[in-house]
C-alpha positions as CSV (number, residue, x, y, z in Angstrom):
1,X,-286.9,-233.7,-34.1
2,X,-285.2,-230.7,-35.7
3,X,-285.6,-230.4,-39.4
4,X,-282.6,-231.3,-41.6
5,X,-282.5,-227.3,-42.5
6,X,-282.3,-226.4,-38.8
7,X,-279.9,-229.1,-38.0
8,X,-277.5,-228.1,-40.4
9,X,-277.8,-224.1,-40.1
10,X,-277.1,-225.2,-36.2
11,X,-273.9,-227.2,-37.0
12,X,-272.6,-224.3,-39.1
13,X,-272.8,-221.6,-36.4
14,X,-271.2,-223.6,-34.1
15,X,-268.3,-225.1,-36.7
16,X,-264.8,-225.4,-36.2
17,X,-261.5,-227.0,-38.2
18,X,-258.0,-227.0,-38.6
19,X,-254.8,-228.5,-38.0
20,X,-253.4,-229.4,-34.6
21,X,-249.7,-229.6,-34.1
22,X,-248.2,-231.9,-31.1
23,X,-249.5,-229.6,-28.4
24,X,-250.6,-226.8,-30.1
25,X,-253.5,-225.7,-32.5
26,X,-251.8,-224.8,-35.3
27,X,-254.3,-223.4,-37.3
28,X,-258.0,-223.1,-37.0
29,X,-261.3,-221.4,-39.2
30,X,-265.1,-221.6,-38.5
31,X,-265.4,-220.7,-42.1
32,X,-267.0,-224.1,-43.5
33,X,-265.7,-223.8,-46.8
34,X,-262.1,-222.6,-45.4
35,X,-261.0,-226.3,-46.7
36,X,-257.9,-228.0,-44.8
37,X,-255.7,-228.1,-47.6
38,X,-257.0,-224.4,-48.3
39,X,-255.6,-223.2,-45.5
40,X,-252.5,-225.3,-45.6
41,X,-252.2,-223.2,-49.2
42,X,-252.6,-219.9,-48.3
43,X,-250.1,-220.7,-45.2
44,X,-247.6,-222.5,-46.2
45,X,-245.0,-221.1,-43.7
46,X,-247.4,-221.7,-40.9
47,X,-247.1,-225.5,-41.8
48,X,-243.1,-225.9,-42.6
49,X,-243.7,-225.3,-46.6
50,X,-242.8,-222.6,-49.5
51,X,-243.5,-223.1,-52.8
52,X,-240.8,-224.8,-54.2
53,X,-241.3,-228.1,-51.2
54,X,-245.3,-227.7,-52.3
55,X,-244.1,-228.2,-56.1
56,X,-242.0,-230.8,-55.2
57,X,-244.9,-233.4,-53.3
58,X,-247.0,-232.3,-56.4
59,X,-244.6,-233.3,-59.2
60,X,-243.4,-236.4,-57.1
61,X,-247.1,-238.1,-56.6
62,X,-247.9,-236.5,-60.6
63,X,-244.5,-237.6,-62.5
64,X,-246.4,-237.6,-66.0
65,X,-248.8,-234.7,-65.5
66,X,-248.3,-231.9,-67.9
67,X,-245.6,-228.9,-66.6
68,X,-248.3,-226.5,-66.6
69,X,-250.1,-229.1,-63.5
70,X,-248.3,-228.5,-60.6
71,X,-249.1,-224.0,-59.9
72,X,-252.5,-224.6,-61.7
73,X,-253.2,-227.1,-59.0
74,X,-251.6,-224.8,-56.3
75,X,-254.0,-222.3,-57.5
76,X,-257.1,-224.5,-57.3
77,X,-256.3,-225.3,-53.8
78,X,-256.0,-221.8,-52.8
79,X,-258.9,-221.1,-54.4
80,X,-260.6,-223.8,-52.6
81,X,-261.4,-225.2,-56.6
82,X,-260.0,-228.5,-55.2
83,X,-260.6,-229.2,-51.6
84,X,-258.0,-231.7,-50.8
85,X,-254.8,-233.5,-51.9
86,X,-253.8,-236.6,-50.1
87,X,-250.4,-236.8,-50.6
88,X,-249.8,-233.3,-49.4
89,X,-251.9,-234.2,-46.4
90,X,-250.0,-237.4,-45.4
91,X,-246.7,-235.6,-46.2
92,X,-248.0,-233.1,-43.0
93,X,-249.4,-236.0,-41.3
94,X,-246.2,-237.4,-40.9
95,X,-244.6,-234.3,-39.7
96,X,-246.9,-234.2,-36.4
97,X,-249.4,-232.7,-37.7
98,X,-253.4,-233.7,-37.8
99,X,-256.6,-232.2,-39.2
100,X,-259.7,-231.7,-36.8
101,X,-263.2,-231.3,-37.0
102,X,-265.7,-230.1,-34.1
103,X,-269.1,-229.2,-34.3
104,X,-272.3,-229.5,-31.5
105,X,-272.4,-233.4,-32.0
106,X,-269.1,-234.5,-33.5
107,X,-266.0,-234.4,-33.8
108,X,-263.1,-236.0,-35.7
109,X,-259.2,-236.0,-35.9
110,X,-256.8,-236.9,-38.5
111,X,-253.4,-237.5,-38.6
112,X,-250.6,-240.3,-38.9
113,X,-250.7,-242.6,-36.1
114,X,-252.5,-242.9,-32.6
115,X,-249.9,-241.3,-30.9
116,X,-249.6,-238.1,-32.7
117,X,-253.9,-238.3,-33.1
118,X,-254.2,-238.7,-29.3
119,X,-251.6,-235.1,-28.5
120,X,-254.1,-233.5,-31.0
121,X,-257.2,-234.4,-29.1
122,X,-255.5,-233.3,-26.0
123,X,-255.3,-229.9,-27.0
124,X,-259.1,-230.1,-28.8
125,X,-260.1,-231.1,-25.3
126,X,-258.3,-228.3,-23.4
127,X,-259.6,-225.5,-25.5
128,X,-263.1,-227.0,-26.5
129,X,-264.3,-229.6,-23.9
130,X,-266.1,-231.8,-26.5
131,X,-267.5,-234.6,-24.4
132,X,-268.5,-231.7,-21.9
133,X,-271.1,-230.7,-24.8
134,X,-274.9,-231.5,-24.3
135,X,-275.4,-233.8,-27.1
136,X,-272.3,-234.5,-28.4
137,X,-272.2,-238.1,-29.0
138,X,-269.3,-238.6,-31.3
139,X,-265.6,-238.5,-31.9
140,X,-263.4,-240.4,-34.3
141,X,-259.8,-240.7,-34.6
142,X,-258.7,-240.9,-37.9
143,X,-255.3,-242.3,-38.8
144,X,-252.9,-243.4,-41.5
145,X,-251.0,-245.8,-39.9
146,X,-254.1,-248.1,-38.1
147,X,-257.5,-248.6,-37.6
148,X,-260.1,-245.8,-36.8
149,X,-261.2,-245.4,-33.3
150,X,-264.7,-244.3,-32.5
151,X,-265.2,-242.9,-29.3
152,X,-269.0,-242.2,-27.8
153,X,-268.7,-241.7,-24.5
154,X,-267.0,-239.5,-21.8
155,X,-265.6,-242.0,-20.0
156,X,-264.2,-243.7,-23.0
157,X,-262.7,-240.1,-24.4
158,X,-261.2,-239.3,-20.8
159,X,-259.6,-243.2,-20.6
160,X,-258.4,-242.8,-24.0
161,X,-256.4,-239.4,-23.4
162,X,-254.8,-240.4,-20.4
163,X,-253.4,-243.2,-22.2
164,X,-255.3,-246.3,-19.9
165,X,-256.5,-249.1,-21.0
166,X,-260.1,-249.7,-21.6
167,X,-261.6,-251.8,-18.3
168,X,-260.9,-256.0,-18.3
169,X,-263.9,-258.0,-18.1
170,X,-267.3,-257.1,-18.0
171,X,-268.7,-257.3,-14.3
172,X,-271.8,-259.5,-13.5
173,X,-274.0,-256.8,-13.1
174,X,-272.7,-254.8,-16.4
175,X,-273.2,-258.2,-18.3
176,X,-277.0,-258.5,-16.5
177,X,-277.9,-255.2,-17.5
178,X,-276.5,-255.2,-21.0
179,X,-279.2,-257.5,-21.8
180,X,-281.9,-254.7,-21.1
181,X,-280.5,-252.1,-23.4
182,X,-279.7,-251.7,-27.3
183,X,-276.0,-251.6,-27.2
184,X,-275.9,-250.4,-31.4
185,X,-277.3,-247.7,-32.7
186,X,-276.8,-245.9,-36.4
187,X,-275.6,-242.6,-37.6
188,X,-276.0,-241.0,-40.8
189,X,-273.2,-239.1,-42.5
190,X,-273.8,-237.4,-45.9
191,X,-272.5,-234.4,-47.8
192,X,-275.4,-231.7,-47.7
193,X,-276.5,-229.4,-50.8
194,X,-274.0,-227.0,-52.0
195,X,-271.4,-228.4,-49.7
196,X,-268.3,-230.6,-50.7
197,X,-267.3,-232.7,-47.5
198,X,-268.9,-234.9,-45.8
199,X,-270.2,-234.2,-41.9
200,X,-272.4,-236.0,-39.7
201,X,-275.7,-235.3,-40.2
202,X,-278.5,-237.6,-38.4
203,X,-278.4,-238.8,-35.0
204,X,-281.7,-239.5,-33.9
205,X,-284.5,-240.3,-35.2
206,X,-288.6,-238.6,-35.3
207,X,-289.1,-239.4,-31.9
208,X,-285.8,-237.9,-30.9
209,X,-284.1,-241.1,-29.8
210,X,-280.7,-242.7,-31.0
211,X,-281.3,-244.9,-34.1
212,X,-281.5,-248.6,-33.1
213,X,-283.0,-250.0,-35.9
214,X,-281.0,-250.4,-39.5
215,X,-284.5,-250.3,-41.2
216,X,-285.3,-246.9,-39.5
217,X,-282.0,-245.6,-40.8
218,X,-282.0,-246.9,-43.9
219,X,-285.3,-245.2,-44.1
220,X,-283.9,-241.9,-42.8
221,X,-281.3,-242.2,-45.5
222,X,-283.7,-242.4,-48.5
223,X,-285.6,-239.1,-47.2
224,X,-282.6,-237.0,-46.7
225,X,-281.5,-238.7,-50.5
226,X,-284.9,-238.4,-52.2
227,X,-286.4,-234.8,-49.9
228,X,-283.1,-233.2,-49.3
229,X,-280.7,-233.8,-52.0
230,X,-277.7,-235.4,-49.4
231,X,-275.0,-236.8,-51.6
232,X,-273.0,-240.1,-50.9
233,X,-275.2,-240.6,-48.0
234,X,-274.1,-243.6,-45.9
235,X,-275.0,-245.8,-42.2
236,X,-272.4,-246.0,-40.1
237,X,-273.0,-248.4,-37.1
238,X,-271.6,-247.3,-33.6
239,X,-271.4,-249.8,-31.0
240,X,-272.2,-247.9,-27.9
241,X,-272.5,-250.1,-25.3
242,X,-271.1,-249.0,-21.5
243,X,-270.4,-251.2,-18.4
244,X,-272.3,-249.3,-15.9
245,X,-269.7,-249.9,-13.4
246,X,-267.3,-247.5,-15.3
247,X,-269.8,-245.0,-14.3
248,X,-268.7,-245.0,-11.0
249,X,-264.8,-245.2,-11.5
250,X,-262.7,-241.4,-11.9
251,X,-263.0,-240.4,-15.7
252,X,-259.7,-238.7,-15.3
253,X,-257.9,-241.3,-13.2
């Protein structure tokens, strides 16, 4: 098992995030601390803004702040002082627009609904091939408008983008051999020293394997807590279970 030190260095190197638009990447930095709303700041032509629309989602979602508020704020986010604003986030959101994160493991897009999320990951998947990654095990669709989606598979990712649903009814021999595997395992997401978002930061455990225990996680979680100084470290459970059969049908239809 990598060391926490050498897991993250790794991630870094191989770091990527920005904003997708429909079919296009809109914007994009392998800088870590090149925040989203940072580079919405510094760009606001690049993402349908000037100033004066910037000031106005500011002073509309802070009506009693003091007039000095609004271009101290815009500083701070271009300054990467403040490393997001929600409401100036949603207000792209519902434009088309999404956030993304990719890194060797995981990857993650934001935006208003499924349908805008789902053009997004079709452009992260022509230009980066996530699921084609050895060991990437990870992606989640983020979305305003309806429930997250957590996708852990290749076959599930490829389904998903061409816009099938998932297969019916477990066959008898997908039902036969589920009962010889763990079909949940455990994750661990944290926010690592001298960083200010959170990223994905365990996946296996000692031995190398997937989590399947909540005690060996939880155990995990105290370690990089107590020995590496993670903030607002959590367990997120992942229900990863496959029907072998869909092993055998066309990912891409």
């Amino acid at each position: 098992m990598k060391s926490f030190r050498q897991y993250i260095l790794e991630k870094k190197q191989t770091y990527v995030k920005g904003w997708t638009l429909k079919n296009k990447i809109n914007m994009s930095t392998t800088n870590f601390q090149n925040y989203h709303i940072k580079q919405v700041a510094n760009n606001l032509s690049k993402f349908g803004l000037n100033k004066r629309s910037l000031l106005k989602i500011i002073n509309d979602a802070w009506p009693d702040a003091p007039e000095t508020f609004p271009n101290e704020h815009i500083e701070e986010l271009e300054n990467g002082l403040a490393d997001n604003n929600v409401y100036i986030e949603k207000a792209l959101q519902k434009k088309g627009y999404c956030m993304f994160v990719l890194d060797p493991t995981h990857g993650s897009i934001s935006g208003w609904d499924e349908k805008s999320a789902k053009l997004g990951a079709k452009v992260l998947d022509d230009k980066y091939l996530p699921f084609e990654k050895d060991g990437f095990k990870l992606f989640e669709v983020k979305t305003v408008k309806g429930r997250p989606k957590y996708i852990t598979s290749k076959y599930d990712w490829y389904t998903w983008l061409e816009g099938k649903k998932a297969a019916g009814k477990r066959t008898s021999i997908g039902s036969t051999m589920a009962q010889f595997r763990e079909s949940v395992e455990y994750v661990i997401w944290g926010i690592p020293p001298k960083d200010k978002d959170e990223t994905l930061l365990l996946t296996a455990g000692k031995d190398g394997k997937r989590i399947t225990k909540k005690s060996d996680a939880m155990k995990l979680l105290k370690l990089l807590v107590t020995k590496h100084g993670v903030k607002k470290a959590r367990i997120q459970e992942l229900d990863v279970e496959v029907d072998p059969s869909d092993m055998f049908r066309n990912p891409f239809g």
